[in-house]
C-alpha positions in Angstrom: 49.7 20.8 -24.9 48.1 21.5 -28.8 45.0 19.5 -29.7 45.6 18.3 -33.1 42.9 19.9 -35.3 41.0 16.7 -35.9 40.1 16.9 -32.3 39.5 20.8 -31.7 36.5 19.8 -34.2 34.9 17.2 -31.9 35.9 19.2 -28.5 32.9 21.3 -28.2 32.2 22.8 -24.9 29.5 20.0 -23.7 32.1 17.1 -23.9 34.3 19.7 -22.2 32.1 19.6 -19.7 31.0 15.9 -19.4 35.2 15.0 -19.7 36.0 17.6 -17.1 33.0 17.5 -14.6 30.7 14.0 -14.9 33.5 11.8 -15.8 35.2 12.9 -12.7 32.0 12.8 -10.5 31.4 9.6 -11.7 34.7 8.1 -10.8 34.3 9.7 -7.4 31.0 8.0 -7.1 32.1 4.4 -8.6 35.1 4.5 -6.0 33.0 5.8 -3.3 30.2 3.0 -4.3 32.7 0.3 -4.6 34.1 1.2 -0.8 30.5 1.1 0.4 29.6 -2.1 -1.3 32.8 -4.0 0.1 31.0 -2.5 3.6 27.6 -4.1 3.2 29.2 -7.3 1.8 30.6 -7.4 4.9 27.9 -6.9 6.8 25.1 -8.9 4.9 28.0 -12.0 5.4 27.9 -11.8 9.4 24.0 -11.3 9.5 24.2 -14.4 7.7 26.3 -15.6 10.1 24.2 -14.4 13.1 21.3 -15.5 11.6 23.2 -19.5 11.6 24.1 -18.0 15.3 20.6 -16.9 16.7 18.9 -20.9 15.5 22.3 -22.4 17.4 21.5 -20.5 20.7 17.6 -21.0 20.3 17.9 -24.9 20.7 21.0 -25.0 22.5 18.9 -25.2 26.0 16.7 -28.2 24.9 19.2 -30.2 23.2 21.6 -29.7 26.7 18.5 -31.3 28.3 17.5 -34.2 26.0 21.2 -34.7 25.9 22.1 -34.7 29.8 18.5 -37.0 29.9 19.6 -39.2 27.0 16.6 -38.6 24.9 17.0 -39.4 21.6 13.5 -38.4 20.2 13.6 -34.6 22.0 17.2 -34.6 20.3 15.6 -35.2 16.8 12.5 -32.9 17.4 14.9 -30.3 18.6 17.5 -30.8 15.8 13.8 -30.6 13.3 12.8 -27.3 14.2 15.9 -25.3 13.2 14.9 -26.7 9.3 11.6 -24.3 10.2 14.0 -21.4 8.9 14.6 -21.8 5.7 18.7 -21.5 6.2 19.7 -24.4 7.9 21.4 -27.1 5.2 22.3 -29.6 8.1 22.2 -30.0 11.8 24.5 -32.5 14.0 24.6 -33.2 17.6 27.7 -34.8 19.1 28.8 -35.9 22.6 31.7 -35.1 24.5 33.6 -37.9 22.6 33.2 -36.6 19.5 30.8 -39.6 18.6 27.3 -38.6 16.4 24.4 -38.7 18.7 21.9 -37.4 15.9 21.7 -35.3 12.6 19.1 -34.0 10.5 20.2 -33.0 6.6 23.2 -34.0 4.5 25.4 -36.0 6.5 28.7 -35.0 4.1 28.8 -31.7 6.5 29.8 -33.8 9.6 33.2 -33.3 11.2 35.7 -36.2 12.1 35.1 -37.3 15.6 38.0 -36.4 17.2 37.6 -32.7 15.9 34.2 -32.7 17.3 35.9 -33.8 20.7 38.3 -31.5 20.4 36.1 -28.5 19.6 34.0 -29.7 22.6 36.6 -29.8 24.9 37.4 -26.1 23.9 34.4 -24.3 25.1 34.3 -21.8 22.3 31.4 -21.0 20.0 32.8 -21.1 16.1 32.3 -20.4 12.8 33.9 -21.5 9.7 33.6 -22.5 6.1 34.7 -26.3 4.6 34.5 -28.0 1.8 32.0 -30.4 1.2 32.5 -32.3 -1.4 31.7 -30.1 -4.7 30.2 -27.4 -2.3 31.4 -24.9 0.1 29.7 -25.0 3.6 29.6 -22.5 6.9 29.7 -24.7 10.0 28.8 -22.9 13.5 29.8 -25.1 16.3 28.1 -24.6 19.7 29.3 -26.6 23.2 26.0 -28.6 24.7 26.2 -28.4 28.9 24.5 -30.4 31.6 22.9 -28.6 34.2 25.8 -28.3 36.6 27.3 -26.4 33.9 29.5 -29.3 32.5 30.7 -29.9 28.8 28.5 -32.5 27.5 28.2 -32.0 23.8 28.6 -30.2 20.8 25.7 -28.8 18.3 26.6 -28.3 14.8 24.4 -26.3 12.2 25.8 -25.4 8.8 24.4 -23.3 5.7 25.1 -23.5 2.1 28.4 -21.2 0.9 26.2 -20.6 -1.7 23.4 -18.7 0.0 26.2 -16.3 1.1 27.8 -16.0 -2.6 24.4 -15.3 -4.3 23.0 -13.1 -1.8 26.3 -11.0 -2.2 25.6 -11.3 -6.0 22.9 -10.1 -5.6 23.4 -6.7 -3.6 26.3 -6.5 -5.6 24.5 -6.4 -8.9 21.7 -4.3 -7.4 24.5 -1.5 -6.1 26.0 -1.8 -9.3 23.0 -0.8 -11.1 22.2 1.6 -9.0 25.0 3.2 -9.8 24.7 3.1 -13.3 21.3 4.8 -12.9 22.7 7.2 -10.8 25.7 8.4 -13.2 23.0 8.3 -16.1 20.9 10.3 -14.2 23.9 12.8 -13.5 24.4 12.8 -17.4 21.1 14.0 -17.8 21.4 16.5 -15.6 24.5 17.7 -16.6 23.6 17.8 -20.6 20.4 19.3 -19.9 22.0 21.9 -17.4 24.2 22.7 -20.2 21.5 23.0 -22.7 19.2 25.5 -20.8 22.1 27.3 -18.7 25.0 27.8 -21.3 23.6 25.9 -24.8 21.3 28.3 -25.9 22.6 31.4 -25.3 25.8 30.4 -26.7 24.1 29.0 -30.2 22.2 32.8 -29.9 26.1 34.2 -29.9 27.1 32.3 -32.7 24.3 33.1 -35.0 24.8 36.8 -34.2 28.5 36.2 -34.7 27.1 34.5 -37.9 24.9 37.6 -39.1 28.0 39.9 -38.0 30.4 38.3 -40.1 27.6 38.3 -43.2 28.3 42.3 -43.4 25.5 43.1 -41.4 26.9 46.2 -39.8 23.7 46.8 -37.1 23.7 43.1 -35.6 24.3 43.1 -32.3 24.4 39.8 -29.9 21.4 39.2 -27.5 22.4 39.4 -24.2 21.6 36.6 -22.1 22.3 34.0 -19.9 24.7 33.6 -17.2 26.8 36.6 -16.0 30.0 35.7 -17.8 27.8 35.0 -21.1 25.7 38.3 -20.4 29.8 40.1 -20.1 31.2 38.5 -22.7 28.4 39.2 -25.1 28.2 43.0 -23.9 31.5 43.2 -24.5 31.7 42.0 -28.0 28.4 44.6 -28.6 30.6 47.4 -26.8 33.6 46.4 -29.4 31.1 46.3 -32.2 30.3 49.6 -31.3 33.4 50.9 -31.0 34.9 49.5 -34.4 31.8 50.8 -35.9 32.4 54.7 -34.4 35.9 54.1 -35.4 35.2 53.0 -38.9 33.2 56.5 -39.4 35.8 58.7 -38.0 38.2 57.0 -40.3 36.7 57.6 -42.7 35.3 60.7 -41.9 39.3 61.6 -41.8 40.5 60.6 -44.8 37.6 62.3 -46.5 38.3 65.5 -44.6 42.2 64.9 -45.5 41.2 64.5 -49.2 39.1 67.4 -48.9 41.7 69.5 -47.6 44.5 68.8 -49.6 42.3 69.5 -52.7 41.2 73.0 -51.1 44.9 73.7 -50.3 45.8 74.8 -53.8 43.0 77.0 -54.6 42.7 78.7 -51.1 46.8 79.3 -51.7 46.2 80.7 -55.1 42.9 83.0 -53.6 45.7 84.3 -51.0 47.9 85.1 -53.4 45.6 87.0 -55.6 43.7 89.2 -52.7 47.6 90.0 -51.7 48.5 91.2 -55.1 45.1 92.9 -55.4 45.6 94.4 -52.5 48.9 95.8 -53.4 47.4 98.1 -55.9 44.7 99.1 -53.4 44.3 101.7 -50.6 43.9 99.2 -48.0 41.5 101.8 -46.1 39.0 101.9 -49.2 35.9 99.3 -49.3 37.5 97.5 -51.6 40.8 97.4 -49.3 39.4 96.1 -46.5 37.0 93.5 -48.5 40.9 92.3 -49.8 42.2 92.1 -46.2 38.9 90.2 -44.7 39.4 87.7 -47.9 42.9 87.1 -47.0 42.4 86.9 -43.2 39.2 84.1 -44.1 41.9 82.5 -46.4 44.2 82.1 -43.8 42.1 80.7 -41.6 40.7 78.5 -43.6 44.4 77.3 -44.0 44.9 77.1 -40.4 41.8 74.6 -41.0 42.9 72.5 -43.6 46.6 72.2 -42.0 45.0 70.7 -38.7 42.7 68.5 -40.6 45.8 67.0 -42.2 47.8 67.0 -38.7 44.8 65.1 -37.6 44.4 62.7 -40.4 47.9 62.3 -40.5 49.1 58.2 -40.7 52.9 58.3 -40.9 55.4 56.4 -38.8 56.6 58.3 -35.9 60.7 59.3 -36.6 61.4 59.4 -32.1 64.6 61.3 -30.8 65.5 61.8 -27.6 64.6 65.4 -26.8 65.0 68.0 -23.6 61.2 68.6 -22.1 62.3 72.2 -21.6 63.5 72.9 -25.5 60.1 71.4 -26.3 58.2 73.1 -24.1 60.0 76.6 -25.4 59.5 75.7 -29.1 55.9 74.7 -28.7 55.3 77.7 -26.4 56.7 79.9 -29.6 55.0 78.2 -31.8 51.5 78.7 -29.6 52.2 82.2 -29.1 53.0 83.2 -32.9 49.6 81.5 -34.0 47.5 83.3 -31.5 49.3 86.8 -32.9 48.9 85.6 -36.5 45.6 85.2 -36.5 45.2 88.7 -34.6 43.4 86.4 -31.4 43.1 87.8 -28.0 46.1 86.6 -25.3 43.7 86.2 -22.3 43.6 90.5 -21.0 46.8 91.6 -22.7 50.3 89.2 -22.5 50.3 86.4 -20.0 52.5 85.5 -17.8 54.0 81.9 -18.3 55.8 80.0 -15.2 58.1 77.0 -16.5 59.0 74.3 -14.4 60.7 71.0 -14.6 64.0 69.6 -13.8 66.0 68.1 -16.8 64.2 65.2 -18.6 64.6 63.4 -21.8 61.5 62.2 -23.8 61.4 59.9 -26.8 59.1 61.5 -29.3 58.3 62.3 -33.0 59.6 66.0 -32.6 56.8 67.1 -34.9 54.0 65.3 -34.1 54.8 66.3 -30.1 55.5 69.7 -30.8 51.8 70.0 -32.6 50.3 68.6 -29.1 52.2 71.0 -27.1 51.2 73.9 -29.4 47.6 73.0 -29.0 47.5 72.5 -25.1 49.9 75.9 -24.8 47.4 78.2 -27.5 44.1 76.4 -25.7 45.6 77.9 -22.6 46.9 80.9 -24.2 42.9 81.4 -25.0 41.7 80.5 -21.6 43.7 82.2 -19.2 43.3 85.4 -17.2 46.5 86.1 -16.7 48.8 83.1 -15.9 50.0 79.7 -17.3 52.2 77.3 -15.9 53.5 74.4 -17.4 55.6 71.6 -15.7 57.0 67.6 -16.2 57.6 64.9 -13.8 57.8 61.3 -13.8 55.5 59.2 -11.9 55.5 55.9 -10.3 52.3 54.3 -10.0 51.6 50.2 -9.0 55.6 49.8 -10.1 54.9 51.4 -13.6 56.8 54.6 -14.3 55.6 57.4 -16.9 56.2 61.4 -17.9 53.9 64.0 -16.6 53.1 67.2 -18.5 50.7 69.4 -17.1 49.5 72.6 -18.8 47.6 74.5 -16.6 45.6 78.2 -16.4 43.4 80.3 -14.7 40.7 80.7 -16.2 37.3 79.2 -16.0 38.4 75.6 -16.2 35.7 72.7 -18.1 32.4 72.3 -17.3 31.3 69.1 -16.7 29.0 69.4 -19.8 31.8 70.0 -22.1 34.3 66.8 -20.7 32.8 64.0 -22.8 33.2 66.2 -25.6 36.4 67.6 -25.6 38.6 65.7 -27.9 35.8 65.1 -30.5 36.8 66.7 -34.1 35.1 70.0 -34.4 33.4 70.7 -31.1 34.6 74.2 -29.7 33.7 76.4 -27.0 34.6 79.5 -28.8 32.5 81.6 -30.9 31.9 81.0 -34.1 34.5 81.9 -36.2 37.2 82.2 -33.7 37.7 78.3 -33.3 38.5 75.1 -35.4 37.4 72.6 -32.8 40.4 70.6 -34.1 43.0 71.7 -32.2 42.2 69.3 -29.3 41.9 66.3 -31.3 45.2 66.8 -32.9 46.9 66.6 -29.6 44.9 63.9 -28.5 45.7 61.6 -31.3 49.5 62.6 -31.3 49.7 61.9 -28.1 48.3 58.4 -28.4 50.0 57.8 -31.1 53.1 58.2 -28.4 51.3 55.2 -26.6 50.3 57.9 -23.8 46.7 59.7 -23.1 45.5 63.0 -22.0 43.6 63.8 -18.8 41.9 67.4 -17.9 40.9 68.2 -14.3 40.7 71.8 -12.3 44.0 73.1 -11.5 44.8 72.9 -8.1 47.1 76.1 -7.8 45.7 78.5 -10.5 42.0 77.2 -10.1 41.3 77.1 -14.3 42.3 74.3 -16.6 44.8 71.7 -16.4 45.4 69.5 -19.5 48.3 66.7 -18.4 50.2 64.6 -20.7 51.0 61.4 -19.8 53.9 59.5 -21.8 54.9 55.9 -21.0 58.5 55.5 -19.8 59.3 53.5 -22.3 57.9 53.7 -25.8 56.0 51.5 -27.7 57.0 49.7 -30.9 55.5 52.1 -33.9 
C-alpha cells in the first residue's frame, strides 16, 4: 500500500514506533486489564456477599434460642448487633409460618409471609437481590432451628444494591486509572527510549547527510548508536569513500585520455621523422643508434598512450557470440607479437603454451575481450619459465552458472605484498622501463565492463600465476 505524500511527511519513525509498538501494547494491556477487572468485580461482589453471610451465621445460634424460648427482647438485642457493622440495611426474624416475629431497619425489605414459610420450609441458605421500592436490595435468608435440630424460623439480613454498585465503581474507576497511568508511563518510556537509543544518532546522520549534500566532500557520518545504526552509518562512510576514490580515478582517466590523445600526434610525427632520419644514417654510427633508441622510446611511449585510452575507454560494448578457442588464439597472437615488438624477453627463450577447453560460445565485445586476453596472455608470457596453459569451463555455483578462463604459468607467482595492488593503474613489478603498469587494469575493467571479475591465486599444476576470468552466463544489459 502507498502512503499518500501528505502523510509520508507526518510518519516519522517515532510515531512508527508508538503506532506499531505502544498502541499495540496498550490494547494488550486494556484487554488484559478489562479481563482482570471483570475478575475482581466478581470477587469484591461475593465478599460482599460473605461479608452479609458471616453477620447471618454469627447471630443465627442466639436468635435459634430466643426464638425456640420465645424471647422477644434477646430477639431484638440479637437482631441490634448485626447494625454494629456498618453493612447491614435491615434485619428480619420470621417463624416457621412465615409470620414477622421482629425487625430492625426499613421494613420495605420484608418478604410476603408465605415466601418466608416457604423459604423456611426449604432448609437452604440464600442470597438474592429485589426491588425495593426505588432501590435495589441483597437479601440473605438463613433457616432458625430449635435445639433438637428442627425448623423453627427464618433470619433475614439485607444490604443496600448500592453499596455493591459503588464499591464496583469504585475499583472500576481506580483500575481504570491505573491503567491510564500505566500506558502513559509506557509512552514515556517508549519516546524517551527512542530519543536516547535511536533519536539522536539518527538526527547526527541527517546533519552529516546535511553537510554531505552541501558539497562538503570530507564529511563523513559519526558512527554511533545501535549496531544497525553503527552499520548503516559505516556503510554510507565506506560508499562515501568509495565514490570519492572513484570520482579521482575518473578523472584521473579522462585526464590521462586527454593527455594521450594530444601526445598521440606529436609522438607519431617524432616516429616518423627519426625513421626518415635514420634512413639517411648508418644505423651503426652514434647518431644511428641515438635514431633507433628515439624510435624504440617513441614506440613505447605509444604502447603507453594506446593502453591509457583502452583503459579510459567509455563506449557501448558491440557483444557477438564468439568460440573461446578463436579468442584465445587471436589474443595469444596478439600477446606474443607485442612481446617481440617491443624486443621483450619470452620467459628463457619461446614458451611452450598448452590449450585446453572443449567448445564454448561467449557473448563479448570482440575487442574490448580480446585486449584482456592479450594482457593476461603477455603478463604470463613475461612471467613464465617455460610453460603456460590456458583453459575455460563453466561453473555452477549455489545454482548460478558462469565461464571460467584461467591463464596460468610457472613462474614465481604474486606475493602477498603485491595482491591489493595489482589492478591499480600504473603499479608494475617490472623494472623501470620495461612496464606500463597499465596492462592489468585494462583487463580488469574490460572484463567488468562484461559484468564479470578477475581473481589471481597460485596455480595448482604449474606452481606460478593463475589469473581466472570469470564471465556471467548470461550478460548484462550494457
Amino acid at each position: 500500500m502507498q502512503i499518500p505524500g501528505s502523510v509520508k511527511i507526518l510518519y516519522t519513525l517515532r510515531l512508527a514506533l508508538l503506532a506499531g509498538v505502544l498502541i499495540p501494547v496498550v490494547l494488550v494491556v486494556a484487554l488484559a486489564g478489562s479481563w482482570s477487572l471483570r475478575l475482581l468485580e466478581d470477587q469484591v461482589n461475593q465478599r460482599m456477599q460473605q461479608d452479609i453471610e458471616l453477620i447471618a451465621h454469627a447471630i443465627r445460634l442466639p436468635l435459634s434460642h430466643a426464638l425456640e424460648r420465645d424471647r422477644i427482647g434477646s430477639i431484638n438485642q440479637a437482631l441490634n448487633s448485626a447494625f454494629t457493622i456498618d453493612v447491614v440495611y435491615g434485619a428480619y426474624v420470621y417463624d416457621e409460618n412465615g409470620e414477622e416475629v421482629a425487625r430492625s431497619g426499613r421494613r420495605a425489605a420484608r418478604v410476603a409471609t408465605d415466601q418466608a414459610a416457604s423459604l423456611a420450609a426449604s432448609g437452604d441458605q440464600l442470597g438474592e437481590f429485589s426491588q425495593a421500592g426505588n432501590e435495589e436490595i441483597f437479601s440473605y435468608f438463613v433457616p432458625l432451628t430449635d435445639a433438637g435440630g428442627r425448623i423453627n424460623g427464618l433470619l433475614q439480613l439485607t444490604r443496600r444494591g448500592s453499596d455493591f454498585s459503588n464499591y464496583i465503581a469504585m475499583v472500576r474507576a481506580t483500575a481504570w486509572f491505573a491503567l491510564a497511568g500505566l500506558c502513559l508511563l509506557l509512552a514515556i518510556i517508549v519516546i524517551g527510549g527512542h530519543h536516547y537509543a535511536l533519536g539522536r544518532p539518527l538526527r547526527r546522520m541527517l546533519e552529516g547527510i546535511k553537510q554531505i549534500r552541501s558539497k562538503d566532500s570530507q564529511a563523513r557520518l559519526v558512527i554511533e548508536g545501535p549496531a544497525e545504526v553503527r552499520n548503516i552509518s559505516g556503510s554510507i562512510n565506506n560508499m562515501l569513500d568509495r565514490i570519492e576514490s572513484s570520482e579521482k580515478l575518473a578523472t584521473i582517466g579522462r585526464l590521462s585520455a586527454g593527455i594521450a590523445h594530444e601526445l598521440g600526434s606529436p609522438l607519431a610525427a617524432l616516429d616518423g621523422k627519426a625513421q626518415q632520419a635514420l634512413r639517411e644514417t648508418d644505423s651503426e654510427s652514434r647518431t644511428g643508434r641515438c635514431l633507433t633508441q628515439i624510435r624504440s622510446q617513441a614506440q613505447r611511449m605509444e604502447v603507453i598512450i594506446r593502453q591509457l585510452l583502452d583503459y579510459g575507454r567509455d563506449n557501448p560494448l558491440q557483444r557477438v557470440s564468439l568460440e573461446i578457442s578463436q579468442l584465445v588464439e587471436q589474443a595469444t597472437d596478439h600477446a606474443l607479437a607485442a612481446a617481440l615488438s617491443a624486443r621483450d624477453s619470452l620467459c628463457h627463450g619461446q614458451p611452450t603454451i598448452k590449450v585446453e577447453g572443449s567448445p564454448l560460445r561467449v557473448r563479448v565485445d570482440a575487442m574490448r575481450f580480446d585486449q584482456a586476453l592479450s594482457n593476461l596472455i603477455g603478463n604470463a608470457l613475461h612471467a613464465c619459465q617455460s610453460q603456460i596453459r590456458i583453459s575455460w569451463d563453466v561453473v555452477d555455483k549455489s545454482g548460478s552458472q558462469s565461464t571460467r578462463i584461467m591463464i596460468e604459468d610457472d613462474g614465481d607467482g604474486i606475493s602477498e605484498d603485491e595482491l591489493p595492488n595489482l589492478f591499480d593503474p600504473f603499479f608494475t613489478t617490472k623494472p623501470v622501463g620495461q612496464g606500463t603498469g597499465l596492462g592489468l587494469a585494462v583487463a580488469h575493467a574490460a572484463v567488468a565492463d562484461h559484468g564479470g571479475h578477475i581473481s589471481v591465486a597460485r596455480s595448482e599444476s604449474l606452481g606460478g600465476a593463475c589469473f581466472t576470468i570469470h564471465l556471467p552466463a548470461s550478460a548484462p544489459q550494457a
